[in-house]
DOVEXRO-40396 format. One line per 5 residues: number of its first residue (from 1); their letters; for each residue y, x, z of C-alpha. Coordinates in steps of 0.25 Angstrom, whole numbers, plus 5000, padded with zeros to 4 digits. Layout:
BEGIN
NUM = a = Y X Z ~ ...
This chain:
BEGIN
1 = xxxxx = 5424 4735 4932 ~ 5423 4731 4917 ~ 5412 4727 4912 ~ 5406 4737 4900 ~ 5407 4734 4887
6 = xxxxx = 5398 4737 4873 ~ 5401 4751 4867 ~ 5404 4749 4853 ~ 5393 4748 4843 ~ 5397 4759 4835
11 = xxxxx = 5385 4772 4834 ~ 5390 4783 4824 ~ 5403 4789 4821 ~ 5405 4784 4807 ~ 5405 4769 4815
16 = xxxxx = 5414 4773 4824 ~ 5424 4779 4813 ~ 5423 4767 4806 ~ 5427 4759 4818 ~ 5440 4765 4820
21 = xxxxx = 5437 4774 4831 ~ 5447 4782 4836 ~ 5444 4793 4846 ~ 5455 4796 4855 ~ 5453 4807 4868
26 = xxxxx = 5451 4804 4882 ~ 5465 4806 4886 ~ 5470 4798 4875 ~ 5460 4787 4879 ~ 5462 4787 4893
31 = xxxxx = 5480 4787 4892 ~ 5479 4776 4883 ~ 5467 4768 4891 ~ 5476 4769 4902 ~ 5489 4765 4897
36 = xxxxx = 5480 4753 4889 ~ 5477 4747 4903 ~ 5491 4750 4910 ~ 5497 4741 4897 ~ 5487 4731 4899
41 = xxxxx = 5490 4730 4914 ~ 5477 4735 4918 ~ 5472 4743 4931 ~ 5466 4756 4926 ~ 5463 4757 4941
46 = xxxxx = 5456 4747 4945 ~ 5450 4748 4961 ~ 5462 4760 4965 ~ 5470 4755 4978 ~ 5482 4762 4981
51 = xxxxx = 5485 4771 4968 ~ 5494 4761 4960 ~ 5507 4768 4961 ~ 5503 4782 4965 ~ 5489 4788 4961
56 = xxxxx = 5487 4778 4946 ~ 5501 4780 4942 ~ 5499 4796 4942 ~ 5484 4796 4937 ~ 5489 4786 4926
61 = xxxxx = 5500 4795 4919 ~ 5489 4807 4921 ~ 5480 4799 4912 ~ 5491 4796 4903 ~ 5496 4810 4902
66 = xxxxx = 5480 4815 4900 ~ 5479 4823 4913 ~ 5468 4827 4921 ~ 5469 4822 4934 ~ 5464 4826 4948
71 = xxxxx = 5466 4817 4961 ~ 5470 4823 4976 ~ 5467 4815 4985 ~ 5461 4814 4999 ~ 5447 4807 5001
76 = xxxxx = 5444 4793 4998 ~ 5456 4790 4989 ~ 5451 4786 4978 ~ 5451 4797 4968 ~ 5438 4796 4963
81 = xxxxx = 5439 4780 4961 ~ 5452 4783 4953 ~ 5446 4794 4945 ~ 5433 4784 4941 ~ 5444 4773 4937
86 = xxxxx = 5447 4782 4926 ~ 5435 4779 4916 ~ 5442 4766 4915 ~ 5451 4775 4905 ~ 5442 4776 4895
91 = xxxxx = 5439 4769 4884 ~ 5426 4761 4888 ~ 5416 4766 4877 ~ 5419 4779 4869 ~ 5410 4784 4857
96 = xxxxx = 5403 4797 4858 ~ 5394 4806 4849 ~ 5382 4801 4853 ~ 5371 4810 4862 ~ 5384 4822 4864
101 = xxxxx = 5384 4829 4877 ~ 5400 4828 4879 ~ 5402 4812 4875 ~ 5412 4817 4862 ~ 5418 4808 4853
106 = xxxxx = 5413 4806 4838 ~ 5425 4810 4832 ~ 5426 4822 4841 ~ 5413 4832 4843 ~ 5416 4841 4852
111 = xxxxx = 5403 4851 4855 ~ 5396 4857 4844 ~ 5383 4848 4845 ~ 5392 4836 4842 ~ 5400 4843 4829
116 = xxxxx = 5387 4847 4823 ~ 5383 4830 4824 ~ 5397 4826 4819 ~ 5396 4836 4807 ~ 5382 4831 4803
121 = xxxxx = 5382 4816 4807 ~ 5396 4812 4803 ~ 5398 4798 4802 ~ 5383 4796 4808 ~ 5385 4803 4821
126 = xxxxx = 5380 4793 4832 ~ 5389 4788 4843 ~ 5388 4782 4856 ~ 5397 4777 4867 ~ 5401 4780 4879
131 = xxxxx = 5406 4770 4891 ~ 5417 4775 4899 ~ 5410 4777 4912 ~ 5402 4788 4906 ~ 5415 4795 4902
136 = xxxxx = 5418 4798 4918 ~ 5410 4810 4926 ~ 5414 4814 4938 ~ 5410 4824 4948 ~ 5410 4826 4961
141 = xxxxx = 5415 4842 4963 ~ 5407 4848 4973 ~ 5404 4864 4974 ~ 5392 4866 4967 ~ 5399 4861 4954
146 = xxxxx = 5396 4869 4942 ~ 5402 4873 4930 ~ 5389 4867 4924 ~ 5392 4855 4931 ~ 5406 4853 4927
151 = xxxxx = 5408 4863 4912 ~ 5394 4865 4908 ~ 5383 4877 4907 ~ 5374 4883 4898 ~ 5361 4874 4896
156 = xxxxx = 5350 4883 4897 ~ 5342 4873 4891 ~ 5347 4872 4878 ~ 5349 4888 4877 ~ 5333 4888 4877
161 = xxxxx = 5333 4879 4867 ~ 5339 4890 4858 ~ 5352 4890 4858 ~ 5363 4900 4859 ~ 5370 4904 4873
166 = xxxxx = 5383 4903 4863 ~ 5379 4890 4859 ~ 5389 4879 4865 ~ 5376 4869 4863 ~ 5369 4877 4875
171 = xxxxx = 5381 4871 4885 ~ 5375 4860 4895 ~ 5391 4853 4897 ~ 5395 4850 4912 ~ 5401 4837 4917
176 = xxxxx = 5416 4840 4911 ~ 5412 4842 4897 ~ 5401 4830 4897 ~ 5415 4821 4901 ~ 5421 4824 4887
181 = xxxxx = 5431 4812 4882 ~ 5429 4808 4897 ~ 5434 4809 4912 ~ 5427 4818 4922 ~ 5431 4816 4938
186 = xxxxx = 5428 4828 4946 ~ 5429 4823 4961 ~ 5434 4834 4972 ~ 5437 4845 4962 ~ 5440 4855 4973
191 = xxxxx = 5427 4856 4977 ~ 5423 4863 4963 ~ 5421 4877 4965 ~ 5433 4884 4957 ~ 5426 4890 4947
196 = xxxxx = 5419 4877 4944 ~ 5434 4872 4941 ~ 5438 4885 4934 ~ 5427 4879 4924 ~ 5435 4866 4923
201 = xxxxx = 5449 4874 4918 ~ 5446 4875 4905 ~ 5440 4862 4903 ~ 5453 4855 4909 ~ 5462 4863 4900
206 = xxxxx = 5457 4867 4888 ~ 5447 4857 4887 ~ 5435 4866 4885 ~ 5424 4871 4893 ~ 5420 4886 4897
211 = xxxxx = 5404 4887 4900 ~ 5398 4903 4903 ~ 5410 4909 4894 ~ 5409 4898 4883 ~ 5420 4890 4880
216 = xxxxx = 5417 4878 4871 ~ 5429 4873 4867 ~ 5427 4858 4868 ~ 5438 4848 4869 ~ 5433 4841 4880
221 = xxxxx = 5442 4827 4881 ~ 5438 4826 4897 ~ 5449 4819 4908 ~ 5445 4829 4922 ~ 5450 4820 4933
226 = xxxxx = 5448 4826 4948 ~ 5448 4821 4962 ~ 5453 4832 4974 ~ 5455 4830 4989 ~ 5470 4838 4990
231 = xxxxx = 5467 4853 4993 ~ 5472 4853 5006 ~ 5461 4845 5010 ~ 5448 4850 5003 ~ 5444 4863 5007
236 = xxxxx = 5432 4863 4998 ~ 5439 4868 4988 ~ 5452 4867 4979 ~ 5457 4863 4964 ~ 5459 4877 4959
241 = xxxxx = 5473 4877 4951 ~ 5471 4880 4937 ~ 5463 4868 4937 ~ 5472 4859 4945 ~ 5481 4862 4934
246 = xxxxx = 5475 4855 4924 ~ 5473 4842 4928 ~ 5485 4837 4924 ~ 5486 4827 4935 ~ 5485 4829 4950
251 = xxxxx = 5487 4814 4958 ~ 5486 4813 4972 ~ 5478 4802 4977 ~ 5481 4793 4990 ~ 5474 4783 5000
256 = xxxxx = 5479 4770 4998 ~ 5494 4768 5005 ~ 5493 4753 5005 ~ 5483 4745 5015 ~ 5481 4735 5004
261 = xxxxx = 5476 4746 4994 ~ 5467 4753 5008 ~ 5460 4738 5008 ~ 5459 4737 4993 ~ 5450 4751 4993
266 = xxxxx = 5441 4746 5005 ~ 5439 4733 4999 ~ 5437 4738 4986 ~ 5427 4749 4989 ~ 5419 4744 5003
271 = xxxxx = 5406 4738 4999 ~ 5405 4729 5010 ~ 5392 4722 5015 ~ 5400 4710 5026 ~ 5413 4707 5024
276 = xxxxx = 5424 4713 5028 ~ 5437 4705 5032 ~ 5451 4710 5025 ~ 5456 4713 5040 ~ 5444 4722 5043
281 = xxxxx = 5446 4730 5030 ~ 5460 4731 5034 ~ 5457 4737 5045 ~ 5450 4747 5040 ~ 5461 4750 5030
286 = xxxxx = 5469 4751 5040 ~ 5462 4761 5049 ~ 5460 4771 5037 ~ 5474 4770 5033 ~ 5478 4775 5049
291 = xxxxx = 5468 4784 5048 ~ 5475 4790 5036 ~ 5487 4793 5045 ~ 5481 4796 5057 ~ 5483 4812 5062
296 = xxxxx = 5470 4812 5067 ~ 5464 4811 5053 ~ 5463 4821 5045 ~ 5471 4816 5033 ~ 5467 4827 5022
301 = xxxxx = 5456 4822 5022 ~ 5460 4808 5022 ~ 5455 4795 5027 ~ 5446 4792 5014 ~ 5448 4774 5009
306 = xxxxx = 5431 4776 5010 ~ 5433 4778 5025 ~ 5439 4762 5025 ~ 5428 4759 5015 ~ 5418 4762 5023
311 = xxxxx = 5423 4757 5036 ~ 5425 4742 5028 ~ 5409 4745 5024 ~ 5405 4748 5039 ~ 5413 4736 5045
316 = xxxxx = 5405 4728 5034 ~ 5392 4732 5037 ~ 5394 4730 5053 ~ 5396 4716 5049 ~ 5383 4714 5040
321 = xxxxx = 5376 4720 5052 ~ 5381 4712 5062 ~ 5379 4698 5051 ~ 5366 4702 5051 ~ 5361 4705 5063
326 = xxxxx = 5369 4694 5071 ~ 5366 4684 5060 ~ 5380 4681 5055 ~ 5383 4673 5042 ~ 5393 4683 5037
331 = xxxxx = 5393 4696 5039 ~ 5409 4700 5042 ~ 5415 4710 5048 ~ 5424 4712 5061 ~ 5433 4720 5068
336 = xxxxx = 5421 4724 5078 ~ 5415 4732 5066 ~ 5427 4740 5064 ~ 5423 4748 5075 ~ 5409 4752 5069
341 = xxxxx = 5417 4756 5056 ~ 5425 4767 5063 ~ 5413 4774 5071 ~ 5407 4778 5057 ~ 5420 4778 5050
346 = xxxxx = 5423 4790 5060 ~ 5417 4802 5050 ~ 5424 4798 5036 ~ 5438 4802 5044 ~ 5440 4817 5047
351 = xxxxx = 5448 4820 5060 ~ 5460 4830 5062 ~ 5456 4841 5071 ~ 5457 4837 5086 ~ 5454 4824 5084
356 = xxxxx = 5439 4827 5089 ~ 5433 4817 5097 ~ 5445 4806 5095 ~ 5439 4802 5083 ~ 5434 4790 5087
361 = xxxxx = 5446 4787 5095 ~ 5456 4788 5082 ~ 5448 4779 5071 ~ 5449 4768 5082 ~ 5463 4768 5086
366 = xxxxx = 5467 4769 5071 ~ 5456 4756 5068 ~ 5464 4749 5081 ~ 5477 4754 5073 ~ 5470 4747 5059
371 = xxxxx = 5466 4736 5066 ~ 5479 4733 5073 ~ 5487 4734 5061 ~ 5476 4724 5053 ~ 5479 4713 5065
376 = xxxxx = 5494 4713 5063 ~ 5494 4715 5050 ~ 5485 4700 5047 ~ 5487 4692 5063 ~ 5502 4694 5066
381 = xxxxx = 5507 4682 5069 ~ 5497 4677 5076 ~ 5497 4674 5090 ~ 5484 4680 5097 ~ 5489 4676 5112
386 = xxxxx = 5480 4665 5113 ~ 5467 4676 5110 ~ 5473 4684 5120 ~ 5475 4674 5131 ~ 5462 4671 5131
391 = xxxxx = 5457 4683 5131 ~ 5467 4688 5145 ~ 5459 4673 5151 ~ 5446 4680 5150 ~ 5441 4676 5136
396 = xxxxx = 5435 4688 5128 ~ 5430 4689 5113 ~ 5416 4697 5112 ~ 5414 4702 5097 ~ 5406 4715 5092
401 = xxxxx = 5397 4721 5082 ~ 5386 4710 5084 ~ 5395 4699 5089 ~ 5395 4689 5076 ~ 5407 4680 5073
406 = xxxxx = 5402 4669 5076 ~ 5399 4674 5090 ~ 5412 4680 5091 ~ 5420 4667 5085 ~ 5412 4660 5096
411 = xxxxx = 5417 4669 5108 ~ 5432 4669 5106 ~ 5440 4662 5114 ~ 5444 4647 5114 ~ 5459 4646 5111
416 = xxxxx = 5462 4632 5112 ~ 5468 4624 5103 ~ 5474 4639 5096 ~ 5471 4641 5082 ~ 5473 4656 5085
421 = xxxxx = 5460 4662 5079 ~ 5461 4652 5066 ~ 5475 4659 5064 ~ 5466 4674 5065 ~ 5457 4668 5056
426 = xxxxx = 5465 4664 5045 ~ 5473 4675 5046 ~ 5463 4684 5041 ~ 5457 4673 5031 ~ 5444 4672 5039
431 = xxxxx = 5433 4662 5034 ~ 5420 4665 5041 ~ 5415 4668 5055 ~ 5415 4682 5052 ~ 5429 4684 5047
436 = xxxxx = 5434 4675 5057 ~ 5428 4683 5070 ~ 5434 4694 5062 ~ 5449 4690 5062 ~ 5448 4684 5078
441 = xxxxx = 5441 4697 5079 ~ 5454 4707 5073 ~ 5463 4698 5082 ~ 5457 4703 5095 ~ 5456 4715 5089
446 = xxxxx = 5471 4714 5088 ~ 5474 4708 5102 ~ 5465 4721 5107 ~ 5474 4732 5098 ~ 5487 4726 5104
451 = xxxxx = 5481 4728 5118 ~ 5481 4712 5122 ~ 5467 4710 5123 ~ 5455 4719 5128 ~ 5442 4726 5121
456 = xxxxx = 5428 4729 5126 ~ 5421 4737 5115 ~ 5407 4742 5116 ~ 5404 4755 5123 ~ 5395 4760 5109
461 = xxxxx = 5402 4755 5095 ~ 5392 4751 5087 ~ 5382 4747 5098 ~ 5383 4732 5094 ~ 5392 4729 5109
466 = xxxxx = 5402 4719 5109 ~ 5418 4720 5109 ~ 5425 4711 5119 ~ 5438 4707 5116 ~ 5445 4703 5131
């Protein structure tokens, strides 16, 4: 994020003149923004995996044509990141009339209240800046949404002051016409009731705003960008037609179709408290990517990137527990805590109907799938037939939720004058106990997948028992 600069120190309209000033509108602003940072070489997109050359290209020439846009896309695809990445559109500080209600620009009144001050202050009429964060609202549509929330009402209060139902001064202004010269995200627009986006018609075509039979005609300078789950999915609601045609731009959205882009995201947004090795966060790429495919998922839903998020997170915090309470230097996660992952993973997927009771059974035989393709894809090559000798002559390796690396290093079995688990270890660039327990680790895991070594896992998951590789 860059860092925030001073406004300009200019306070009233006549200094503002005097500096050159020109005022341009928020379509204006944002095209050539955009097209100032594509020249420069810059990423307007900064933290978007996945979207180069199919979601940024269509949502770029919407902005450049001056569209309002609205996103489809199934859960946990990033929409609502994309439509934050927006306010880095605008111009960083933008001069308002200081103390108005809708944020208008000096040169360009636009409600009664802020005429009157022009007419009498002229050049003295007193401005202040805006930063470009407080030109983004957003709102999370859900049923009770109101007109009032959105358009505006009435403000009883200032009618008992004195004033006139007629008068437009009485109008307490909803979220929409308080975004004025500025973006406002409206997240799940189906879930508004229709009426509630019947009220938005006029305000996305005409540009002005209807509120109990009066219609102030204020040319609102507001971008309306939207996020929606595709309507065969939601049935909570629907984007009533008129209003889906006039937003000028409708883009579909898309989980990531590169593994690399999958890892980027779950890096990028884990917060993670041990660390997670590149081959574990892998993994769990993996298994949400096969989840994705799978026919026993149901994929209208879709499998959302928070679902891999949070399993990286969980595997983290399995390894902090087990640091702390065995006493480990480094808290480091293994294969082992992959397995409480996918027992509270379980609910953030929704299963098609007949798959009751095989729940459990298809999130691990797609985690084995993910896991097996994360062994070929970083130890082939390797020769594991040493390991596996030693183990059909009796030896066995013992790790679990408790067993620390140290404990686990010491129990594996002598190979001789085989360099066979520093070949594992370097291959997946491991430095310390922990990550090097961790890479022997995923090679018997692999041995196990390809059926040439045995398993013994705990009865109960979770209950701190050991795994026996043997």
């Amino acid at each position: 994020m860059t860092e925030t600069t001073t406004p300009p120190a200019l306070h009233t309209v006549g200094q503002l003149r005097a500096s050159g000033h020109q005022h341009r509108g928020l379509r204006d602003e944002i095209r050539a923004n955009l097209l100032a940072m594509l020249a420069a070489g810059e990423d307007p997109w900064p933290g978007l995996h996945g979207f180069e050359s199919t979601v940024i290209p269509q949502l770029e020439r919407a902005l450049i044509a001056g569209h309002d846009v609205v996103l489809l896309g199934e859960r946990g695809q990033g929409k609502t990141r994309l439509l934050r990445t927006l306010v880095g559109l605008l111009d960083e500080w933008t001069p308002v009339i200081e103390g108005s209600e809708l944020g208008e620009h000096p040169y360009e009144p636009v409600t009664a209240a802020s005429r009157r001050r022009v007419a009498e202050l002229g050049d003295e009429l007193p401005v202040a800046w805006r930063h470009r964060e407080e030109r983004y609202a957003e709102k999370l549509a859900t049923p009770d949404t109101s007109v009032a929330d959105l358009i505006g009402d009435v403000d009883p209060m200032k009618v008992a002051e004195g004033r006139s139902l007629g008068d437009p001064e009485t109008i307490h202004f909803g979220l929409i016409p308080r975004s004025h010269r500025g973006i406002v995200a409206i997240n799940e627009l189906p879930d508004l009731a229709e009426r509630i986006q019947v009220a938005m018609l006029n305000v996305m075509e005409e540009r002005d705003i209807q509120i109990r039979g009066y219609v102030l005609r204020l040319p609102l300078d507001v971008l309306v960008v939207a996020s929606a789950n595709p309507e065969d999915y939601t049935n909570r609601g629907r984007i009533i037609t008129p209003l889906k045609d006039r937003f000028g731009a409708e883009i579909r959205t898309h989980y990531p179709t590169r593994i690399e882009d999958e890892i980027a995201v779950i890096r990028q947004e884990a917060h993670l408290v041990a660390d997670v090795p590149d081959h574990l966060v892998e993994i769990l790429a993996r298994f949400t990517r096969e989840l994705r495919g799978s026919n026993a998922i149901d994929q209208r839903s879709g499998v959302s990137a928070r679902f891999a998020i949070a399993g990286a997170e969980t595997v983290a915090a399995a390894a902090l527990h087990r640091a702390t309470v065995r006493g480990e230097p480094e808290a480091v996660a293994r294969i082992v805590d992959l397995e409480t992952a996918v027992d509270v993973l379980g609910g953030k997927v929704e299963f098609e109907t007949g798959e009751e009771g095989r729940e459990a059974e298809i999130l691990e035989h797609l985690l084995r799938l993910a896991t097996a393709q994360t062994v070929t894809a970083h130890l082939a090559g390797i020769d594991l037939g040493l390991l596996v000798q030693a183990v059909e002559n009796g030896a066995s390796v013992t790790t679990g939720e408790q067993v620390t690396a140290r404990d686990f290093l010491a129990g594996l079995p002598a190979l001789g004058e085989s360099d066979l688990y520093d070949q594992v270890m370097e291959r997946l660039g491991a430095h310390n106990d922990g990550q090097r327990a961790g890479a022997v680790e995923l090679a018997l895991e692999g041995l196990f997948l390809a059926r040439r070594i045995d398993k013994t896992v705990p009865e109960i998951r979770g209950s701190g028992g050991e795994t026996v590789y043997g």
